[in-house]
TORKE-561324 format. One record per residue (C-alpha): x, y, z negated. Coordinates in steps of 0.25 Angstrom, whole numbers. Layout:
N
<<X, Y, Z>>,
...
***
This chain:
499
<<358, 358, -425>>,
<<350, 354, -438>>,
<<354, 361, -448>>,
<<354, 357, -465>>,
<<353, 367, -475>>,
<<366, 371, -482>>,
<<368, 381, -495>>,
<<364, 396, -491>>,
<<372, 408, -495>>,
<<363, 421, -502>>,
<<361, 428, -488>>,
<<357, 416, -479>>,
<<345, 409, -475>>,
<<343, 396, -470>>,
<<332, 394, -457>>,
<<325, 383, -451>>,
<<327, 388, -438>>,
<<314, 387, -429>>,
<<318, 393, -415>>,
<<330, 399, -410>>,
<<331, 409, -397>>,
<<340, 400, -387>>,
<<349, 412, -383>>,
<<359, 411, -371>>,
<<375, 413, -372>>,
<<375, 426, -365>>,
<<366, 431, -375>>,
<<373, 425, -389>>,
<<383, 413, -390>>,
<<376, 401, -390>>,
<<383, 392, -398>>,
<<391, 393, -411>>,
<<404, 390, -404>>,
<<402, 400, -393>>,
<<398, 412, -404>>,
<<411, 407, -409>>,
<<420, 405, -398>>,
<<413, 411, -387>>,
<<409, 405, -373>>,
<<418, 393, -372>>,
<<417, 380, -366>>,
<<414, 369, -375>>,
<<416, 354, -370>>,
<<406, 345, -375>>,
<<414, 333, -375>>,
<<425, 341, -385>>,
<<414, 345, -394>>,
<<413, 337, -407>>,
<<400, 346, -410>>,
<<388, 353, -402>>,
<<389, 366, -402>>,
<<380, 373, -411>>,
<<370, 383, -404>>,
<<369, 398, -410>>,
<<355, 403, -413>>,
<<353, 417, -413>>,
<<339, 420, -415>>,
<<329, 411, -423>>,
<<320, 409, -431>>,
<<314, 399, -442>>,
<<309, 399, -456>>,
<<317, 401, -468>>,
<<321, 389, -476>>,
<<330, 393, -487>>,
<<336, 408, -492>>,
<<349, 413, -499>>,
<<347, 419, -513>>,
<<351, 433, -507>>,
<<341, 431, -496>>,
<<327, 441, -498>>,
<<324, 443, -485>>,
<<317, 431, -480>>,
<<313, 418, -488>>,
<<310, 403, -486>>,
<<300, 399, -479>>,
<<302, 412, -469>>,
<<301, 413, -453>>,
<<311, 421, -449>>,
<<319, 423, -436>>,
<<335, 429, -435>>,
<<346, 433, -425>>,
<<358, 426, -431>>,
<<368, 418, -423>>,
<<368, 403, -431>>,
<<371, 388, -427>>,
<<358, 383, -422>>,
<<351, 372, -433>>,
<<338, 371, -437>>,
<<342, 378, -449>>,
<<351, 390, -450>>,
<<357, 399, -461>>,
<<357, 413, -458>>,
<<357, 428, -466>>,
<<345, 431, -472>>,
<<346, 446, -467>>,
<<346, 441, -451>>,
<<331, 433, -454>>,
<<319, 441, -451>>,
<<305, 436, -455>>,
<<297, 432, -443>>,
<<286, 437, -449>>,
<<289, 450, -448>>,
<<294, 448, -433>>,
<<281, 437, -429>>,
<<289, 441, -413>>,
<<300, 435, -417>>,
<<294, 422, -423>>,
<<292, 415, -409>>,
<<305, 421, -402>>,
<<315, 424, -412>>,
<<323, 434, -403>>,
<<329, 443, -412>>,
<<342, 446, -406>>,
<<334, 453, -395>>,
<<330, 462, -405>>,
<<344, 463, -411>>,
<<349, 468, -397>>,
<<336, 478, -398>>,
<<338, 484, -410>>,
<<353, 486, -407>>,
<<351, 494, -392>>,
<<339, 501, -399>>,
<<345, 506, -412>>,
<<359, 504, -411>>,
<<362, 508, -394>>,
<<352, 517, -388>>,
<<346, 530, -395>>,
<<333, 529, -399>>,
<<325, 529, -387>>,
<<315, 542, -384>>,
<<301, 543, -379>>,
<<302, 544, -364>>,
<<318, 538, -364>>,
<<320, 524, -354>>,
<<327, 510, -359>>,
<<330, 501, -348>>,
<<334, 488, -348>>,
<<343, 483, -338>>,
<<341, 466, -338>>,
<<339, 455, -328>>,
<<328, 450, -335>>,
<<318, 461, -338>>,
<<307, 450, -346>>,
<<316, 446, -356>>,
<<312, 444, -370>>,
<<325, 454, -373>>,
<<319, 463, -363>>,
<<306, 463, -370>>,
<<312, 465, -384>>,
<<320, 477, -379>>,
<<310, 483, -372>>,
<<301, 484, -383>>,
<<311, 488, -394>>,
<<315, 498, -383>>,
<<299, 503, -383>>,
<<299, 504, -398>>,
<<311, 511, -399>>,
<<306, 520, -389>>,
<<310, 519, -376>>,
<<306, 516, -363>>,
<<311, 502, -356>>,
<<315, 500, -342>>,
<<318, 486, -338>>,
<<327, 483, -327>>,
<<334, 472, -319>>,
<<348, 476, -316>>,
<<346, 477, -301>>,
<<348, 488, -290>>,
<<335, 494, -293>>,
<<337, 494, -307>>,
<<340, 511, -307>>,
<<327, 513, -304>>,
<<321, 508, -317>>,
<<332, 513, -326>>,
<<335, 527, -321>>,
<<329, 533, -332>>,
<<334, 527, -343>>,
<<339, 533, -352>>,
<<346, 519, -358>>,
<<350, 506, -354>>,
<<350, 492, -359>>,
<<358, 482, -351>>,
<<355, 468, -355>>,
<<364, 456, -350>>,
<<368, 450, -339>>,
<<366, 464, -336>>,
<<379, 470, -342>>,
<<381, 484, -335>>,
<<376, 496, -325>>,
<<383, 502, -313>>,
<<390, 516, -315>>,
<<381, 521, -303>>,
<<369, 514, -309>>,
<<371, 525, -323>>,
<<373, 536, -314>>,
<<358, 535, -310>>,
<<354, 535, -323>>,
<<354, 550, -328>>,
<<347, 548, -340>>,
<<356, 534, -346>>,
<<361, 537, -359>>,
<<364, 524, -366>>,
<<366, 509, -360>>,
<<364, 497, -369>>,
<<373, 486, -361>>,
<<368, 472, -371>>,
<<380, 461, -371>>,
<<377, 447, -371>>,
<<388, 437, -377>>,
<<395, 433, -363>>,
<<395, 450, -357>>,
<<409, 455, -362>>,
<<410, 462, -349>>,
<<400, 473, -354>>,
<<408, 482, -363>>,
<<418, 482, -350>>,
<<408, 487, -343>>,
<<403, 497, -351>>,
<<418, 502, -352>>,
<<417, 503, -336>>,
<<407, 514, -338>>,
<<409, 528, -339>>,
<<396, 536, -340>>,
<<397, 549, -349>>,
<<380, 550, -352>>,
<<378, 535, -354>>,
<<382, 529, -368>>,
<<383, 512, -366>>,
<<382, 503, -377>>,
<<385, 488, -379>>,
<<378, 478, -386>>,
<<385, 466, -388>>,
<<376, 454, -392>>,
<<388, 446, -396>>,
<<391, 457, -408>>,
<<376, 460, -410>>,
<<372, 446, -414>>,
<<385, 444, -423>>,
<<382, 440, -437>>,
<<385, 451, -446>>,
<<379, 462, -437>>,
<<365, 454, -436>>,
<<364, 453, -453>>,
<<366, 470, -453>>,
<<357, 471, -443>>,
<<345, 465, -447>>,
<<338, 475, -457>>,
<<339, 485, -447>>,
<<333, 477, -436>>,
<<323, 471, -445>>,
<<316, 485, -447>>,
<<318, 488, -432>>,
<<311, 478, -426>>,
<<300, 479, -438>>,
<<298, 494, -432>>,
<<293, 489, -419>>,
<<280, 484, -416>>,
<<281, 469, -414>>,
<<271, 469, -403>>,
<<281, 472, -394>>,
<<288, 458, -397>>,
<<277, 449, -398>>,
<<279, 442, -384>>,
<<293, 439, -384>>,
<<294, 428, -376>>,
<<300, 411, -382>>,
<<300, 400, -375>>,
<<305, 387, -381>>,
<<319, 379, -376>>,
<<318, 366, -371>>,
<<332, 359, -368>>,
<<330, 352, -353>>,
<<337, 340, -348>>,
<<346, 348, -339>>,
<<349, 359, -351>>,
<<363, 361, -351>>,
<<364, 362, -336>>,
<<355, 374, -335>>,
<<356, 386, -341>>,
<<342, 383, -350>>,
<<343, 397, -358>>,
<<340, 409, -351>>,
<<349, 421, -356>>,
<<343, 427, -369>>,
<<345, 441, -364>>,
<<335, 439, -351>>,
<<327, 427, -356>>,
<<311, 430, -355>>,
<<308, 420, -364>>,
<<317, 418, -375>>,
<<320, 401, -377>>,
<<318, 397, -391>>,
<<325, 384, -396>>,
<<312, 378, -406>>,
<<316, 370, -418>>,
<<303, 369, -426>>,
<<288, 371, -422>>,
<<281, 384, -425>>,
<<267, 389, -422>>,
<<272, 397, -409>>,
<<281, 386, -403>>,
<<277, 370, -405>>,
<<288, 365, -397>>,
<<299, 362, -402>>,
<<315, 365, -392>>,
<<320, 350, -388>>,
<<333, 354, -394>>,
<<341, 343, -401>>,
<<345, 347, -414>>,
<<362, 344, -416>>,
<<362, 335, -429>>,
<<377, 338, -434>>,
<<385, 326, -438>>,
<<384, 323, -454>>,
<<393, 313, -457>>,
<<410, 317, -453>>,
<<411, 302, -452>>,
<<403, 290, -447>>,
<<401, 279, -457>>,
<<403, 267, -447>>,
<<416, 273, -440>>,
<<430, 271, -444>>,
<<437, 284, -448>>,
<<454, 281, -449>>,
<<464, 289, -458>>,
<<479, 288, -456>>,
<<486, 290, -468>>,
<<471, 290, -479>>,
<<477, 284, -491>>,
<<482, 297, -495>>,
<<481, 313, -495>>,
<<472, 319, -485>>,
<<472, 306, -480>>,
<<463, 301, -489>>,
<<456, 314, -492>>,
<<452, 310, -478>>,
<<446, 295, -482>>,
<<439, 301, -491>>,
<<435, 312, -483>>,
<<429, 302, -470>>,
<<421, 293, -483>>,
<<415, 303, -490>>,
<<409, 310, -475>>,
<<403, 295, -472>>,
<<416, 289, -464>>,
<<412, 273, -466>>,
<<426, 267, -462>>,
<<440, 276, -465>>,
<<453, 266, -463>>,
<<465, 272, -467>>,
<<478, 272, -461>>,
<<490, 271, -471>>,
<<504, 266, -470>>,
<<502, 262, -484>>,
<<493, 252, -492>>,
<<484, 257, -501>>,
<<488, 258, -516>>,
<<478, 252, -526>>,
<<474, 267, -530>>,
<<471, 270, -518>>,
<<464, 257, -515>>,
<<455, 261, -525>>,
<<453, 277, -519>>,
<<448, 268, -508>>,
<<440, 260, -515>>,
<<435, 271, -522>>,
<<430, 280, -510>>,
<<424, 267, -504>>,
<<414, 266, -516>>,
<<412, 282, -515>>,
<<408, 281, -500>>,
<<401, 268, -501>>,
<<401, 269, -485>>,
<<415, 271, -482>>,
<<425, 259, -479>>,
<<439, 263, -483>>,
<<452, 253, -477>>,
<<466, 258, -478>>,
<<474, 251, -467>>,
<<491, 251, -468>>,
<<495, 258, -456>>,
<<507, 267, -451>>,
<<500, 275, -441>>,
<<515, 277, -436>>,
<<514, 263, -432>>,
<<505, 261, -418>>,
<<505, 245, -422>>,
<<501, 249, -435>>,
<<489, 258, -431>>,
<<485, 250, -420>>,
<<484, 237, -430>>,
<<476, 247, -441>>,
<<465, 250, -431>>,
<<465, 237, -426>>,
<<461, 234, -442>>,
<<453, 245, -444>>,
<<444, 239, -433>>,
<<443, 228, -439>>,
<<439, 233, -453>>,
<<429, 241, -446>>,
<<425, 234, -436>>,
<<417, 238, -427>>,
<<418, 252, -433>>,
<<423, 263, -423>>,
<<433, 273, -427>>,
<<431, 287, -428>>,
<<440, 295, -433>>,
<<456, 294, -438>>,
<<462, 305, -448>>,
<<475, 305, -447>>,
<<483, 308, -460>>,
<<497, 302, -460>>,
<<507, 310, -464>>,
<<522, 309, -468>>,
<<529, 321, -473>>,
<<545, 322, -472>>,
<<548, 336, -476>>,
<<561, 344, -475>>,
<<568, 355, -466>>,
<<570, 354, -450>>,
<<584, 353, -453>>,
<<585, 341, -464>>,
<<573, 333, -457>>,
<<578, 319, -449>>,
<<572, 315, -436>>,
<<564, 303, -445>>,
<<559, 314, -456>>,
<<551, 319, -444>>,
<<549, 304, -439>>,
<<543, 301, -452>>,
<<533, 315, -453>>,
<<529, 314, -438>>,
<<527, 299, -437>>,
<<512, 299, -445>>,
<<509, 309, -438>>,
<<512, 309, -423>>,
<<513, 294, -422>>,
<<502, 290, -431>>,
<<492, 301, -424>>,
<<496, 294, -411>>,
<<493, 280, -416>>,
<<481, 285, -421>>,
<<478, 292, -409>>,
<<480, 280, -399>>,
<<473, 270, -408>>,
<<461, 278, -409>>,
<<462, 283, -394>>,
<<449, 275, -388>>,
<<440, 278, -401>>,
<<431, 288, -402>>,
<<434, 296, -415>>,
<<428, 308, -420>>,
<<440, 312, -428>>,
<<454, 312, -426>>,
<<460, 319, -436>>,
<<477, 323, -437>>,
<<481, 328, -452>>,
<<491, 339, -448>>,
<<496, 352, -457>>,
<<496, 367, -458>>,
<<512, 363, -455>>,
<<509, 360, -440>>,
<<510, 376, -437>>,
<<512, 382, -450>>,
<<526, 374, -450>>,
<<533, 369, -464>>,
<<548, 372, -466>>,
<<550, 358, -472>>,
<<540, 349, -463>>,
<<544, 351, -448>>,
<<542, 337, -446>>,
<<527, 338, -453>>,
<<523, 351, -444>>,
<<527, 344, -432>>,
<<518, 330, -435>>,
<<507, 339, -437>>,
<<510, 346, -426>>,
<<507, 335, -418>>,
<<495, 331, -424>>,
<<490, 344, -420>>,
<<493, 343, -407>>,
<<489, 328, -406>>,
<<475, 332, -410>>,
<<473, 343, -399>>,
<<478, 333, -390>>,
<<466, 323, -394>>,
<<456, 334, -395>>,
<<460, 337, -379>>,
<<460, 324, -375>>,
<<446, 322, -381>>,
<<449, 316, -393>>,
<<446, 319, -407>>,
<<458, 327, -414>>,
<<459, 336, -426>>,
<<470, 339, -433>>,
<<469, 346, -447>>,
<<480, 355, -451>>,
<<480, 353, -467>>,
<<488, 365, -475>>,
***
């Protein structure tokens, strides 16, 4: 999405976002809702937004910094591994931005998280590796740019790589290793497979986001010489652990010679007619040339990703739509009309059993004047009444004509309060009325519109109960219910629980 500056805290920075590496799901979550709910179906024709895509790593230039920010500065090209909302501009810690110009590798293909997961099996899993000691690697795509990142850390940290496809011949190339990295889909190795390997003393098993089988498999084995270790992207790539880690990784991949690095391997993603029938993006963990999403032209790339960028909605309300509120000429209902004019709503009719009093006559006149673009009309109405509603829209299509409407707030309330055992059959008749029968007129006279709100005022007193307001619980109740049985039928529904 496009993104607009907002106030920065001390610590953060805000980036023009340049290029971001298109990771796959198996790798990281994708999306904001799946890092936040996991890997759940998501009907788009329940969805009133898009779901927001996740960068993880990327790059761009430095447009603004917090007053506590030394590291980098305005004007800086940098790269980061930090799970964010995709926009062309993003805020982020300070601490997890390195300057690209220290790092001129990692300016074309921003793959830091490949490095993350080095430095973590490198420094924190395996021993240090000796002169003459045997690394192999264990993936079914030997060419990947991972592949390549590993292998050199691996040389630099002094070991001997082996790169293997896990097939039956695999023993052959790694029988003298003396550790293992696993990378997925890849998630495990046969009990009879380690028995062949007399000289295995550490196995790196590397966890993408969808593998939760792999610690199960690791508790399957039972091997007294071979100490197994799991890295788990999921945790690796967790916020607060990335903002520790960065100082020590920022000296580690400065010790390495950079020549290593220098052909790591970007191609740019072009969205196809066909895109969301195909899988379009190889998995990041086996890709041999990783896709980069780009937003703004540089010197190494021209070409710009044919991505469309989400514009988010500004205004709550349309000025040329009709936006009713039952019950608006007092308490949160009119909170409420003032609410849909100040946020641009053009035409707000309320709903009242009541004429306006010459006070709040001039309230309406008053607000008018303030939001020069809002029309406000106040129509005498008992939403109890079907009749009554029905000959309310009828005049509310008439005032606006030609006006759709697009939204009803529905705030009618009675209140009868006493306990269970002193309240009458029409005490509860009087405190339901407005609020089951008015929301079904409502609802019915508004059935072939298409609105984007539908709002029920219910109460804290629908499930925390009232000792004195049974009848009120139980008509907020209802609304409650009502609105999930909207929301399921298609329809827009939200009821709000005030306390």
């Amino acid at each position: 999405s496009t993104g607009t500056a907002t106030q920065l805290d001390k610590q953060s920075v805000e980036i023009q976002v340049d290029k971001i590496c298109l990771h796959s799901e198996d790798y990281f979550p994708i999306s904001v809702s799946s890092c936040n709910f996991g890997n759940t179906l998501y009907w788009n024709s329940q969805a009133g937004d898009k779901h927001r895509l996740l960068a993880l790593d990327f790059s761009g230039t430095v447009t603004a910094t917090g007053s506590d920010v030394k590291k980098v500065k305005v004007g800086d090209h940098v790269v980061s591994c930090y799970p964010t909302a995709a926009s062309s501009r993003v805020q982020i810690p300070g601490t997890v931005c390195f300057n690209a110009r220290k790092f001129p590798f990692l300016q074309n293909v921003p793959c830091v998280s490949y490095f993350i997961i080095a430095w973590e099996i490198f420094t924190q899993k395996l021993p240090k590796g000796k002169h003459g000691r045997t690394l192999g690697i264990i993936t079914t795509e030997p060419s990947s740019v991972l592949c390549h990142v590993l292998s050199a850390a691996a040389e630099e940290t002094g070991w001997r790589t082996v790169l293997a496809k896990p097939n039956p011949n695999v023993l052959q190339y790694i029988n003298l290793c003396s550790a293992l990295v696993i990378l997925p889909p890849v998630n495990r190795l046969s009990q009879e497979d380690l028995a062949h390997m007399s000289f295995l003393k550490d196995v790196v098993i590397v966890c993408g986001s969808q593998q939760s089988d792999c610690i199960q498999n690791v508790s399957e084995i039972d091997h007294e010489n071979v100490s197994f270790h799991i890295l788990a992207i999921a945790r690796l790539f967790r916020k607060a652990p990335l903002k520790e880690v960065q100082k020590t990784l920022h000296a580690w991949i400065s010790s390495m010679d950079m020549k290593w690095f220098r052909n790591l391997s970007g191609s740019v993603f072009q969205q196809t007619e066909n895109f969301e029938g195909l899988n379009s993006v190889m998995s990041y963990f086996t890709c041999t040339s990783v896709p980069l999403a780009v937003l703004r032209r540089q010197k190494d790339i021209s070409v710009l990703s044919d991505i469309p960028l989400y514009e988010p909605q500004k205004q709550l309300f349309k000025q040329n739509a009709v936006y009713v509120v039952a019950g608006g000429l007092t308490g949160l209902g009119f909170e409420t009309v003032k609410f849909i004019a100040e946020n641009g709503g053009g035409c707000i009719a309320i709903l009242s059993r009541r004429i306006p009093s010459s006070e709040k006559r001039e309230e309406l006149r008053a607000l008018q004047q303030q939001y020069k673009g809002s029309k406000v009309v106040s129509v005498q109405c008992d939403v109890t009444s079907s009749s009554d509603v029905e000959k309310a829209f009828q005049s509310i299509a008439t005032t606006f004509m030609g006006r759709p409407i697009k939204g009803v707030f529905q705030s009618a309330v009675a209140l009868h309060d006493g306990h269970l055992e002193v309240l009458k059959l029409a005490d509860f008749h009087k405190v339901l009325s407005p609020k089951v029968a008015g929301t079904l007129n409502l609802h019915w006279a508004t059935r072939d519109q298409e609105l984007d709100y539908f709002v029920c005022y219910s109460s804290v007193a629908s499930f925390l109960g009232n000792a004195t307001q049974t009848n009120y619980a139980a008509a907020n109740s209802f609304l409650d219910l009502f609105c999930l049985y909207r929301r399921n039928c298609g329809l827009s529904g939200q009821a709000i629980n005030w306390g």
